[in-house]
C-alpha angles and dihedrals in degrees: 000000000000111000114276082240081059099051093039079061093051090038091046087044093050105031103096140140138251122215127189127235101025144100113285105260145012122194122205128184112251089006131092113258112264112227117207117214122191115231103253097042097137109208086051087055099045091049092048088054082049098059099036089055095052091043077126098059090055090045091052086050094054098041085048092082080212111177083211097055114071137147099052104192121177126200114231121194104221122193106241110213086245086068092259130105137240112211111221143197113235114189155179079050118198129185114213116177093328095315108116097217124180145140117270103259108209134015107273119241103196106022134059089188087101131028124203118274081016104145105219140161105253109226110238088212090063100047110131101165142358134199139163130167118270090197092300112347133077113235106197123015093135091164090047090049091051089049096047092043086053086060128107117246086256097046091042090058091044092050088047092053100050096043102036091214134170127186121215 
């Protein structure tokens, strides 16, 4: 298994947001890209159900105390004060009687609700992904997949080279 300092770097370079309503992507130096993704995009949607609907699944994994499942990130849907919403990673998750709580992941682009580092209880009525590492592979991730997959060949390869990634 890679060195936890190793898969901080891959979660901190994929964990980005998604924000509706805006162009589709903002790149910022020694942050993760930020990937926009309009409201009735479908496959989003769908993956976010997805997710929503196999909450269970993430939550058996963390109460498992498996040696082999690490890096647990939740997605957390924040108000942003135009009346739109920024899609955040939450991680380091811990789940302590039936609170989510966890670390903010990334510095926020469209809301000022959260501030990175900042510890907070995710709302389970807000939770719009989940992920962890199963050795070295992420289960989960249903919003990264949609946004890869949206990916060109050529973007695809080079993704797959910075972040060293690899879906179960």
């Amino acid at each position: 298994m890679k060195t936890i300092v190793t898969y901080l770097t891959i979660v901190l370079l994929v964990l980005s947001s998604c924000k509706e309503n805006r162009p589709s992507k903002v790149e910022r130096a020694g942050e993760p890209n930020v990937y926009n993704v309009e409201n009735d995009d479908a496959k989003m949607n769908e993956a976010i159900e997805k997710a929503k609907s196999s909450i269970q699944e993430f939550t058996t994994a963390i109460e498992s105390d498996n040696p082999d499942l690490g890096f647990f990130a939740l997605k957390q849907k924040f108000e942003t004060s135009d009346g739109g919403s920024e899609h955040i990673w939450i991680q380091n998750i811990q789940l302590i009687y039936s609170d989510f709580i966890g670390i903010v992941g990334n510095e926020p682009v469209y809301t000022n609700a959260i501030e990175l580092g900042d510890t907070i209880t995710v709302d389970p009525a807000k939770i719009s992904d989940w992920m962890y590492f199963e050795n070295d592979k992420i289960v989960g991730g249903y919003t990264i997949r949609v946004l890869r997959d949206g990916l060109t060949e050529e973007e695809k390869a080079q993704f797959d080279a910075e972040n060293g990634l690899l879906f179960k």
